[in-house]
C-alpha positions as CSV (number, residue, x, y, z in Angstrom):
1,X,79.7,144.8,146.6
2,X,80.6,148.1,145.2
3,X,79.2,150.5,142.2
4,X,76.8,149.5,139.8
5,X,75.7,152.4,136.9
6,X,71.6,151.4,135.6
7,X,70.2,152.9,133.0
8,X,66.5,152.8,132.3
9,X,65.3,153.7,128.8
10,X,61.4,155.1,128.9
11,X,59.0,154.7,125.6
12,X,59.4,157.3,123.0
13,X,55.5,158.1,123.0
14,X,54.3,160.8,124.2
15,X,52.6,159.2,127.2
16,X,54.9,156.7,127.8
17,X,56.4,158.5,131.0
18,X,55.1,158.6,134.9
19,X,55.5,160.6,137.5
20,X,54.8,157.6,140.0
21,X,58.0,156.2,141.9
22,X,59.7,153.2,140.7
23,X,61.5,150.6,143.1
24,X,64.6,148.7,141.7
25,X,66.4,145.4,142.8
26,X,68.7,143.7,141.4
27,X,69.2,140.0,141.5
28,X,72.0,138.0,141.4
29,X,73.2,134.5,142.2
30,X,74.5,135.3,146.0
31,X,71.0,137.8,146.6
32,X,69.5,140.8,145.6
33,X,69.8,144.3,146.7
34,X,66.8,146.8,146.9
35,X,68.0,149.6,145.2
36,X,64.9,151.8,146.5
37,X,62.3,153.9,145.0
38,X,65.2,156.3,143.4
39,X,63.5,156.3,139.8
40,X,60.6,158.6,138.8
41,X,60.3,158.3,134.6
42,X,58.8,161.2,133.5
43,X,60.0,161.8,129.9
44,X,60.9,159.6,127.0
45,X,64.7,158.8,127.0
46,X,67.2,157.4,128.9
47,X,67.6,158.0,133.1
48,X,71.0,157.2,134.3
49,X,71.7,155.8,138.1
50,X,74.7,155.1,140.0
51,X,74.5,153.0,143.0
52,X,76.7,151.8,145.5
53,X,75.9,148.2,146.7
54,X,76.8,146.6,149.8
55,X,75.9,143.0,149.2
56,X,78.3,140.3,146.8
57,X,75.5,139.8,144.5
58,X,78.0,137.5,141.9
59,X,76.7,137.0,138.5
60,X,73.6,139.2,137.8
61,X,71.0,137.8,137.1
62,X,67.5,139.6,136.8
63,X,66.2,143.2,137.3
64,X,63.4,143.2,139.0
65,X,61.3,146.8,139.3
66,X,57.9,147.9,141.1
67,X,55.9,151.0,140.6
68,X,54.2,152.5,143.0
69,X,50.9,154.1,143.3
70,X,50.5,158.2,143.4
71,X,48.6,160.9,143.8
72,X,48.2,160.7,139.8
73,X,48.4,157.6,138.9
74,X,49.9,156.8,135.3
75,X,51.2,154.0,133.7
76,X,54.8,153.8,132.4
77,X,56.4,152.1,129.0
78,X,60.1,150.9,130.0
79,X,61.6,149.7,126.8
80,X,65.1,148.4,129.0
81,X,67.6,148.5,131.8
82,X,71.3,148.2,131.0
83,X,73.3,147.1,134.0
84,X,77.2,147.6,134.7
85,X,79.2,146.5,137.7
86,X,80.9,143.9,139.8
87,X,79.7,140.6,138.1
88,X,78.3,141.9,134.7
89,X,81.5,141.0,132.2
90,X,80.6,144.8,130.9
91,X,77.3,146.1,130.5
92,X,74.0,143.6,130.7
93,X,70.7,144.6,128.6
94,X,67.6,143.3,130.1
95,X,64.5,144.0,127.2
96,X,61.5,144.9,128.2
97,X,59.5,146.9,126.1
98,X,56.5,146.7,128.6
99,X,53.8,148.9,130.3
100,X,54.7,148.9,134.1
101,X,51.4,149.5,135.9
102,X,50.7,150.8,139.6
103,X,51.3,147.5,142.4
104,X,53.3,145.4,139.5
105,X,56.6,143.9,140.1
106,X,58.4,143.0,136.9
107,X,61.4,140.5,136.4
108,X,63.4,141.5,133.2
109,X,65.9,138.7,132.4
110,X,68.9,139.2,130.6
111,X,67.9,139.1,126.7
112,X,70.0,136.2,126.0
113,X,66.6,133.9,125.5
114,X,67.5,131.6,128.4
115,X,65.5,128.1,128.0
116,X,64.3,126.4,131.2
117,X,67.0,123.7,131.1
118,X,69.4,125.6,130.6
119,X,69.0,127.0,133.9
120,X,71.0,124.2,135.5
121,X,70.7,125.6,139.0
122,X,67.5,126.7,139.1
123,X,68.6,130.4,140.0
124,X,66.0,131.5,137.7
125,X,63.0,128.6,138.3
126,X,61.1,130.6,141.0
127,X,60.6,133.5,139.1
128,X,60.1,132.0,136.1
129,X,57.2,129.5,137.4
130,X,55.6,133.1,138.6
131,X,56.2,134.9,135.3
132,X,54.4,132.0,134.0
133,X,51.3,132.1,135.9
134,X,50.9,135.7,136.0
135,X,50.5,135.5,132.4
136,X,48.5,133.0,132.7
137,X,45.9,135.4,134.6
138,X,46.1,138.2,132.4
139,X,46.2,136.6,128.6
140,X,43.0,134.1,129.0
141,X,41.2,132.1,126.2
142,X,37.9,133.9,125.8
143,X,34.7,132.8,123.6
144,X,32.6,134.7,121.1
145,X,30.6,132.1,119.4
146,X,30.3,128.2,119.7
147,X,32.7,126.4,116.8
148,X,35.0,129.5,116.0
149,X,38.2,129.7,116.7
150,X,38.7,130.8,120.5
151,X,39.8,134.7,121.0
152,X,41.3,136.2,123.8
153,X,39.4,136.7,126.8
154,X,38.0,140.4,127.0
155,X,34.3,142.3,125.8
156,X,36.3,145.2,125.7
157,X,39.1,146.8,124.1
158,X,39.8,148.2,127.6
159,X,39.7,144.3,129.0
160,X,42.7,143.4,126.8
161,X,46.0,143.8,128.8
162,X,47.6,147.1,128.6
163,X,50.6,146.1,126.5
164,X,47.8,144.5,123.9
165,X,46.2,147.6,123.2
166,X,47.1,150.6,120.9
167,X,49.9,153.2,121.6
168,X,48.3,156.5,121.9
169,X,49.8,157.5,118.0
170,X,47.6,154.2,116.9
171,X,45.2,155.0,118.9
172,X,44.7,158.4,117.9
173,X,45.0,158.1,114.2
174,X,42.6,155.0,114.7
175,X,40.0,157.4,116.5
176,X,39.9,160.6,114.0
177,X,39.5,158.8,111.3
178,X,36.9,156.6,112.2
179,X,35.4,159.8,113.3
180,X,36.0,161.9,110.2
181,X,34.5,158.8,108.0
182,X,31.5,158.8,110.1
183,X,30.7,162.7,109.9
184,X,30.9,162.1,106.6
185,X,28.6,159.1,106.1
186,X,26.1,161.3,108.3
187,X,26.0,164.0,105.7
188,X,25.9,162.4,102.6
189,X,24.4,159.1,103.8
190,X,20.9,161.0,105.0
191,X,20.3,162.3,101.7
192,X,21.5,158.9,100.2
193,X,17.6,157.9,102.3
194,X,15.5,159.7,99.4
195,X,17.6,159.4,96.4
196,X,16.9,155.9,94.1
197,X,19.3,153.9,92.4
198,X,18.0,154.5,88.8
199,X,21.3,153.2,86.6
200,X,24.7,152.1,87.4
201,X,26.3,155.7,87.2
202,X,24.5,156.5,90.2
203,X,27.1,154.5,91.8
204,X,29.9,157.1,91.3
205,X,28.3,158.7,94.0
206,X,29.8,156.8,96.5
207,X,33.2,156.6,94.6
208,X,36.1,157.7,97.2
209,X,37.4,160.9,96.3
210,X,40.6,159.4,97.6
211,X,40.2,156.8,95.2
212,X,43.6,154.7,93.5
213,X,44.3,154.1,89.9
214,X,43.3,150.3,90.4
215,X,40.0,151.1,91.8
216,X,39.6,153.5,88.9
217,X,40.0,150.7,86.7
218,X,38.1,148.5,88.4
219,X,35.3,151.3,87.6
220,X,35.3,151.5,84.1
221,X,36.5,147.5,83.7
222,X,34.5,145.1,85.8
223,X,32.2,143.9,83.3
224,X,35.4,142.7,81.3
225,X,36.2,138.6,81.8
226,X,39.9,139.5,81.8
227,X,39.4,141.7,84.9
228,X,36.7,138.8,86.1
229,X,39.2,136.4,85.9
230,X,42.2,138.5,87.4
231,X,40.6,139.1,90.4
232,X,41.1,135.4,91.1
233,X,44.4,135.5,91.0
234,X,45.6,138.7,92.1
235,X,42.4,140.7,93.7
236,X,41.6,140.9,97.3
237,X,40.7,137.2,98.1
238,X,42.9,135.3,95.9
239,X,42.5,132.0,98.2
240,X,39.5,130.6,96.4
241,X,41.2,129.9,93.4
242,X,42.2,125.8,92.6
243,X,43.0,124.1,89.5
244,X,39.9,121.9,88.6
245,X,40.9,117.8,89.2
246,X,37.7,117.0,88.2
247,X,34.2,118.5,87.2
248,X,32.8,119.7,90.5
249,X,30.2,117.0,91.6
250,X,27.5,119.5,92.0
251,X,27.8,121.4,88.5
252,X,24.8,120.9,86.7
253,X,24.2,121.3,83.0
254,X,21.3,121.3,81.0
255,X,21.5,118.6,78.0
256,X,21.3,121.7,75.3
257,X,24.6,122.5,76.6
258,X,26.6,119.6,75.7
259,X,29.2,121.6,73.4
260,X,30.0,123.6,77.2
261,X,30.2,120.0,79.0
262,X,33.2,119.2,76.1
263,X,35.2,121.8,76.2
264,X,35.2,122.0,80.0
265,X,36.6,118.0,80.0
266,X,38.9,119.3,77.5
267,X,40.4,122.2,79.7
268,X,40.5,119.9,82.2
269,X,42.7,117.2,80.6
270,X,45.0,119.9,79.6
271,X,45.4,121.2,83.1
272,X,43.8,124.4,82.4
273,X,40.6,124.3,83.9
274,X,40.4,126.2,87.1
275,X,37.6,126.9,89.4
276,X,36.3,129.2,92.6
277,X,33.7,127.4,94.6
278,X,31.8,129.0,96.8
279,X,30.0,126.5,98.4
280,X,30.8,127.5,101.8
281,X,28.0,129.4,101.7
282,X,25.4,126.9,100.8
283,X,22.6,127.6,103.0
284,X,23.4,130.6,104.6
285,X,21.0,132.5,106.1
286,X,20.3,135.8,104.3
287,X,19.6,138.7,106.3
288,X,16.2,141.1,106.6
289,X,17.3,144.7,106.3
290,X,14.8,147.4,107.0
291,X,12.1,144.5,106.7
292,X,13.0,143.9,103.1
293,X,14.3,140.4,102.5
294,X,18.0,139.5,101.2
295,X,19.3,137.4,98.7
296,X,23.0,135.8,98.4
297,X,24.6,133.1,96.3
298,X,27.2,130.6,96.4
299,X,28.3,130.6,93.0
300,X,30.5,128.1,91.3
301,X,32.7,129.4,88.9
302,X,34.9,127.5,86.3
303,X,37.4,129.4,84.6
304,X,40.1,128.9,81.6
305,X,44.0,129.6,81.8
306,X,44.5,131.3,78.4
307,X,48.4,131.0,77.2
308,X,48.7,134.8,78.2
309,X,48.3,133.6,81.7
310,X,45.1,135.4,81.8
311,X,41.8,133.4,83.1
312,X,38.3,133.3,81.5
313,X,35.5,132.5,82.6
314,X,34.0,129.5,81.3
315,X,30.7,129.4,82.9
316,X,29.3,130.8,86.6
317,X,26.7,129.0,88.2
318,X,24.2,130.3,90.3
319,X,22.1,128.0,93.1
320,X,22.2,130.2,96.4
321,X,24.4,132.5,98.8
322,X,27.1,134.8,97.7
323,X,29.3,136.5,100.0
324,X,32.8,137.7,99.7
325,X,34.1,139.9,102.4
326,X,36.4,138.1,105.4
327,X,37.1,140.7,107.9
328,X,39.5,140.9,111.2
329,X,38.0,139.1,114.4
330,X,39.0,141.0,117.1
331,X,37.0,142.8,119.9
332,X,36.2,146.1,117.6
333,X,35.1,143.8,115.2
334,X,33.1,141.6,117.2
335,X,32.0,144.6,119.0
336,X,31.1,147.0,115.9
337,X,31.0,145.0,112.7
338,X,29.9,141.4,113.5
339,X,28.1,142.4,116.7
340,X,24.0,142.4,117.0
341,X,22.9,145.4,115.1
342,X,26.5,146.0,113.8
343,X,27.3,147.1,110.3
344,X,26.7,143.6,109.1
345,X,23.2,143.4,110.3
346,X,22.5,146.7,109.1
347,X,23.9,146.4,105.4
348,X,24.9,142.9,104.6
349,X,23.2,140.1,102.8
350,X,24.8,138.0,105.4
351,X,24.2,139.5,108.7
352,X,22.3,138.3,111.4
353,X,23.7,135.0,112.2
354,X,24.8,134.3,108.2
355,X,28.1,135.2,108.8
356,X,28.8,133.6,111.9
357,X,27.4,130.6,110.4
358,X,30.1,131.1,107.7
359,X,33.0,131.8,110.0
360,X,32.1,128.4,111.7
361,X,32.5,126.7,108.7
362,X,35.6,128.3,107.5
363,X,36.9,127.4,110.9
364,X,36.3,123.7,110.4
365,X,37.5,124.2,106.7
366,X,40.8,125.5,108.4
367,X,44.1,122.9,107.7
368,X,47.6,123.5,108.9
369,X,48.7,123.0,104.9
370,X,46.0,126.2,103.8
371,X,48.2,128.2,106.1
372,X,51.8,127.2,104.6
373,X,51.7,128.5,101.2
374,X,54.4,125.8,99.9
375,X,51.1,123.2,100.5
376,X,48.3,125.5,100.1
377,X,49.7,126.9,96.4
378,X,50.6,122.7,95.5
379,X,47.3,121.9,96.8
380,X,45.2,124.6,94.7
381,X,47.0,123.8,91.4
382,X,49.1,127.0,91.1
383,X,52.6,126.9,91.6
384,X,53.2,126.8,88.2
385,X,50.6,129.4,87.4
386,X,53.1,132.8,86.1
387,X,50.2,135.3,86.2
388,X,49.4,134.4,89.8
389,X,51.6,137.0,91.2
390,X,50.3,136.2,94.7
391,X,51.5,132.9,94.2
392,X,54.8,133.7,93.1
393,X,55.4,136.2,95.9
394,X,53.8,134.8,99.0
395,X,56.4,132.2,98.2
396,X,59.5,133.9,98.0
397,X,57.9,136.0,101.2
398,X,57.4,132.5,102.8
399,X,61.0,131.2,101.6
400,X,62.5,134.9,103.4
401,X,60.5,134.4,106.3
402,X,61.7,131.3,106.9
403,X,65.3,131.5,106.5
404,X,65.6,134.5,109.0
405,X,63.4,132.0,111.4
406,X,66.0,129.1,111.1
407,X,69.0,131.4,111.5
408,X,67.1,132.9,114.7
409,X,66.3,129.3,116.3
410,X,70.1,127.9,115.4
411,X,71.1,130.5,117.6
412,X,69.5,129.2,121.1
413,X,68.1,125.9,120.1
414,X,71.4,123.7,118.7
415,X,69.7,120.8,118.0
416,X,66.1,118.8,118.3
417,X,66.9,117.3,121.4
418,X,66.5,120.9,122.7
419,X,63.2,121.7,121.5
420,X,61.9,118.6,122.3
421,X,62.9,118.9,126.2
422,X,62.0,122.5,126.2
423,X,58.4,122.3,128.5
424,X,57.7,125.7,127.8
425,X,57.7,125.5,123.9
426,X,55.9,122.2,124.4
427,X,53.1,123.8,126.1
428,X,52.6,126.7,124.1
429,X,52.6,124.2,121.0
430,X,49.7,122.1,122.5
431,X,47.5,124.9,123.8
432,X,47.4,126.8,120.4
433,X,46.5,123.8,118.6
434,X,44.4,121.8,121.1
435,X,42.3,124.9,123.0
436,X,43.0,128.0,120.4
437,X,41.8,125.9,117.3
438,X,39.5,123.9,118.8
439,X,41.4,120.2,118.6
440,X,43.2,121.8,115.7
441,X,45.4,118.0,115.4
442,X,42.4,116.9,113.9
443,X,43.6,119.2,111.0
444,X,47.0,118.8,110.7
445,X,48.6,120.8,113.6
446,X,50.7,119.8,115.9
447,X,50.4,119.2,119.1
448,X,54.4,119.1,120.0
449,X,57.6,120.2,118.2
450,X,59.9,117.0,117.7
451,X,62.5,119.1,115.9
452,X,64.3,122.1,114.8
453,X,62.9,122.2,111.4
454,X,59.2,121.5,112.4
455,X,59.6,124.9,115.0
456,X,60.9,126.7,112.3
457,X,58.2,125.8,109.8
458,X,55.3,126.3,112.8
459,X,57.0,129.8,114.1
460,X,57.1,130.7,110.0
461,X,53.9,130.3,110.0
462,X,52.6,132.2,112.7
463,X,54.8,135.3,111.1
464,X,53.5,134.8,107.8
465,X,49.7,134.3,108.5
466,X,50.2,137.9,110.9
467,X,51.8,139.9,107.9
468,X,51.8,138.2,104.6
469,X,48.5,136.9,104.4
470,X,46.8,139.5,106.1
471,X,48.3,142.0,103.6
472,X,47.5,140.0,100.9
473,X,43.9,140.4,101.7
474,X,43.4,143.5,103.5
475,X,45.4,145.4,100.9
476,X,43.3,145.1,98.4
477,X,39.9,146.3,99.4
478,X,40.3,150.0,98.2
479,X,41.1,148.6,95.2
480,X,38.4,145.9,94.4
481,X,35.1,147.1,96.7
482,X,35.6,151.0,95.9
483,X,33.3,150.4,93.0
484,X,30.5,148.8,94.2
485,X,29.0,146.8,91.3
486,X,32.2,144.7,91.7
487,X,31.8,143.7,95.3
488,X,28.0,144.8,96.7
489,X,27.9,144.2,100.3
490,X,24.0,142.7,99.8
491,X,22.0,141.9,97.2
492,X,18.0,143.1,97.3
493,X,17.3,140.5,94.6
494,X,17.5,136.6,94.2
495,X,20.3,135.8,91.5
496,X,18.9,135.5,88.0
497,X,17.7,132.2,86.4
498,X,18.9,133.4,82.9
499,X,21.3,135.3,80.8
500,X,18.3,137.8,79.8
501,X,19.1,140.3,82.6
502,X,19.0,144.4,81.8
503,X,21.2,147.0,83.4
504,X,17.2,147.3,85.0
505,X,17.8,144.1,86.4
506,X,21.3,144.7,88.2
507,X,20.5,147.9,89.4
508,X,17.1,146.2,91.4
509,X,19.7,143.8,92.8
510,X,22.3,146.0,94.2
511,X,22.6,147.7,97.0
512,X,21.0,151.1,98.0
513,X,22.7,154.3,98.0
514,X,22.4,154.4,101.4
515,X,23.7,150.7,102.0
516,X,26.3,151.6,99.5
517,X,27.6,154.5,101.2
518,X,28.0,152.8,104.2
519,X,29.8,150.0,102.8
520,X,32.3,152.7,101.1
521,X,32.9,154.3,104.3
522,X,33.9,151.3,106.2
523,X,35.8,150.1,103.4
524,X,37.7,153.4,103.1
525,X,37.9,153.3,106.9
526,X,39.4,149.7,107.3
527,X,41.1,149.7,103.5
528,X,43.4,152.7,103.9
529,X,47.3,152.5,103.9
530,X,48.1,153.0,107.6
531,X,50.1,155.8,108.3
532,X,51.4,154.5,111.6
533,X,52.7,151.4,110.3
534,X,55.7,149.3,110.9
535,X,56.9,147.5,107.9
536,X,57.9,143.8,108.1
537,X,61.2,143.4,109.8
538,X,61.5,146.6,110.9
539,X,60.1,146.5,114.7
540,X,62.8,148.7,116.7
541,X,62.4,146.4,119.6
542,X,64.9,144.5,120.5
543,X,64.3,141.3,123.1
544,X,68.1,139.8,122.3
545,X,71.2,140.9,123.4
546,X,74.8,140.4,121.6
547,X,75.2,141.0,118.1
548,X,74.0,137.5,116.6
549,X,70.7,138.5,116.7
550,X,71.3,141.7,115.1
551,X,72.8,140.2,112.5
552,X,70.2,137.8,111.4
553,X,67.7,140.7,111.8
554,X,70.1,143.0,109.3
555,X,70.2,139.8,107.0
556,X,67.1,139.5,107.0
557,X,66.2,143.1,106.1
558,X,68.3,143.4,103.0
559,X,67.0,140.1,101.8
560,X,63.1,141.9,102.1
561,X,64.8,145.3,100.4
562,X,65.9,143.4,97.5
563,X,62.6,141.5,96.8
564,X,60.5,145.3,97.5
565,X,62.8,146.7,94.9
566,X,62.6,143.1,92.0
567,X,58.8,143.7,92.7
568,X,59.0,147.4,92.1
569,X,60.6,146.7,88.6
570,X,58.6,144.0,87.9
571,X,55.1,146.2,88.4
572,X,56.9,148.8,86.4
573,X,56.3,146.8,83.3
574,X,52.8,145.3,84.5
575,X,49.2,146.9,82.9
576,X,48.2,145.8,86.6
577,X,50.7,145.8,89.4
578,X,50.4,144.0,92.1
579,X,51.2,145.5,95.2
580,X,49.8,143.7,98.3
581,X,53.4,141.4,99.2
582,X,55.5,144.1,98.6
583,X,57.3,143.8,102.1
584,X,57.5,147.8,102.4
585,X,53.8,147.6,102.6
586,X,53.8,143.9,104.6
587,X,53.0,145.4,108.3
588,X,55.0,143.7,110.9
589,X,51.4,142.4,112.7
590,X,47.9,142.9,112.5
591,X,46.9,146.2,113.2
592,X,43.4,146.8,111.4
């Protein structure tokens, strides 16, 4: 009994506010009182109540809300409720950072991470067992194609629940300049229809006009082996890359080419041989565009480390498919890009089918050590590798990511016995590995969490694989694919049989002006810096109360501020910098 003063903190987007009536109760360990529908959000900000309550509710415990349908119906963004009163020890937060939608009742719990058992009473079971199966209806395992990793369940980007899908800032930006890329490929690209490729220059055509002082080298470079073999290391996909254990079993070499066949053993017994296999590919499908066959190839490619740390080529072979792009699966993507008659079909080599053929094999390729660089980088060969910048600071990232991971789990779980009994954590564990990827323990991920340190390694991963490694290959696109010689979407041409090959020769095998253009403008599209972006570490959400938390938050922020500026300094003195891990660029999730 007696006062109790809310206040209820709406989104700071524009839309984030509704005119619909919101009902408030609040629950405590004696019963709940129905506050009534006395809250109607209509602006960003804060909305103070008071509220005399006649019931002894004791210790608060949730905050449970209901909006109502109008007249004009819109949904709401509540960020959180503070509570203060009889019972509360001072004020409560309850996080929610949530839409609220018409007939919805949420149930905000304190944001102090409460675990199942350590609800000794069970005054929170029931509505935890509800919060549970509710989500359970709305976030649904989904399936795109047979053998791929499963997605969530939606055709639609308007299936996906309403907290899943972009804010209207996102969503805008997302929308204009799609469309401006596309009026643009309209223009130019129908004149692109009668104009031949007649010589490489003709390329500059499709050169972005926005176009970055790596892509510009990349231009006038990318016939040079040092640029060849950097690419490997530092370019857009630098995951290919192992050092050589052996001569790959299917390298073949003629007998005129015995003096190759020696110096290749001896790079390889001085631990300097590397290679990029791109068997993956073997067999792939190639794709008919415009009923004009296309041709791909799965190139092996062995390569020297120099004692600049620079790689050389040594020798690329040439049986069959080539393909080098790896793009986001999600709903636009499946929808637009991977889709029948999406941009794949339409301009790459490995459309129709090819590339879901290679995404099924990547996804069987998949191990829990390729996604925890400590393994991956000891299991390629290049932790010792200076001029792999990639490699030097997706480990430090790795090595931040997971300290502020263990501080954040020593605060609620205080030893393994804790994760092992929590049924929740358990659960999540098992369905990621055995629905999500497919009977993923087959490859080395768990199906439970014994202890503190094997959370902390599997939670580190998840954060990493969303910012870190998607950076590190979505970065880069601009950069490497701007010129299109160095990255053609398709080639028109089988791959050549010898090393007599004229500029004629190339040009027949690249793509068309037309196929080019298009390939620029999605590249531009999907390549761009983001310019409604959160940076790693830097959500302004916050889902725990008390300052611990905040703390290990604040630590972990000035330990990713000095590693942005020691990379800074360090690409001051580089010919190429590499960019892509800075964690000022490092998004805090996927969002392209």
């Amino acid at each position: 009994m007696g006062k109790y003063t809310i206040q209820v903190a709406t989104g700071d987007s524009l839309l984030a506010g509704s005119s619909n009536l919101v009902q408030l109760w609040l629950v405590g360990e004696h019963g709940e009182a129905d506050l009534g529908k006395q809250l109607r959000p209509l602006r960003k900000g804060n909305t103070e109540l008071e509220i005399d309550v006649p019931v002894h509710l004791g210790r608060l415990l949730l905050v449970k809300m209901h909006k109502h349908k109008g007249l004009l119906d819109s949904d709401w963004f509540c960020k959180w409720v503070t509570v203060q009163g009889p019972g509360t020890q001072g004020e409560v937060y309850f996080p929610c950072y949530s839409w609220v939608q018409s007939n919805e009742t949420l149930c905000l719990a304190e944001g102090t991470a409460l675990k199942v058992n350590d609800d000794t009473q069970s005054l929170f079971r029931k509505y935890r067992e509800q919060e549970m199966e509710d989500r359970r209806k709305v976030y649904r395992w989904g399936s795109w194609k047979e053998g791929l990793i499963l997605p969530i369940a939606g055709n639609t980007q308007w299936d996906l629940p309403r907290n899943q899908r972009f804010m209207e800032d996102k969503d805008f930006d997302f929308s204009l300049s799609l469309a401006k890329v596309l009026k643009e490929f309209a223009i130019k690209g129908t004149l692109d229809f009668v104009s031949r490729v007649r010589n490489l220059e003709d390329y500059k055509r499709t050169f972005p006009c926005g176009k970055t002082a790596l892509a510009e080298r990349v231009r006038d470079s990318w016939r040079e082996d040092a640029l060849f073999g950097y690419q490997f290391l530092n370019g857009a996909n630098p995951m290919l890359l192992r050092r050589s254990k052996s001569l790959p079993g299917r390298l073949v070499l003629p007998p005129e080419m015995k003096d190759l066949q020696s110096q290749l053993e001896k790079e390889l017994q001085a631990g300097s041989l590397f290679e990029a296999d791109f068997s993956l590919l073997d067999g792939v499908k190639p794709n008919i565009i415009i009923f004009k066959q296309q041709y791909v190839a799965a190139p092996l490619v062995m390569l020297k480390l120099e004692p600049d740390g620079s790689l050389s080529p040594m020798l690329i072979q040439l049986l069959i498919p080539h393909f080098r792009y790896t793009m986001e699966i999600n709903i636009l993507a499946r929808n637009n890009l991977v889709s029948e008659w999406g941009i794949f079909d339409l301009v790459v080599s490995t459309g129709s089918g090819g590339h879901v053929d290679i995404l099924q094999r990547a996804t069987a390729c998949l191990t829990y050590r390729s996604f925890c660089p400590p393994d991956d980088l000891a299991d390629r060969g290049l932790l010792d590798v200076k001029s792999s910048l990639y490699a030097q600071d997706a480990l430090r990232l790795w090595e931040i990511i997971s300290r502020y991971v263990e501080r954040m789990v020593e605060l609620f779980y205080k030893s393994d016995t804790d994760v092992k009994d929590d049924p929740e954590l358990q659960v999540w564990c098992r369905e990621i590995t055995e629905v999500g990827l497919l009977g993923g323990q087959e490859r080395g991920f768990p199906l439970s969490l014994e202890s503190r340190a094997q959370l902390c390694r599997f939670v580190t991963m998840c954060i990493f694989t969303c910012t870190a490694q998607h950076a590190s290959n979505h970065l880069g696109q601009l950069d490497w694919y701007a010129w299109i010689p160095n990255g053609p979407c398709t080639m028109r041409k089988p791959p050549p049989t010898s090393k007599d090959v004229t500029e004629k020769d190339i040009v027949d095998a690249l793509p068309t002006l037309q196929q080019a253009r298009m390939q620029m403008t999605f590249t531009k599209f999907l390549g761009r810096r983001q310019p409604v972006m959160v940076a790693l570490g830097h959500h302004k959400e916050e889902y725990f109360s008390g300052p611990e938390p905040r703390a290990v938050l604040k630590q972990f922020q000035e330990e990713l501020a000095v590693m942005d500026k020691e990379i800074e300094v360090r690409n001051a003195g580089l010919d190429l910098p590499y960019e892509y891990l800075r964690p000022s660029v490092v998004e805090n999730s996927v969002t392209i």
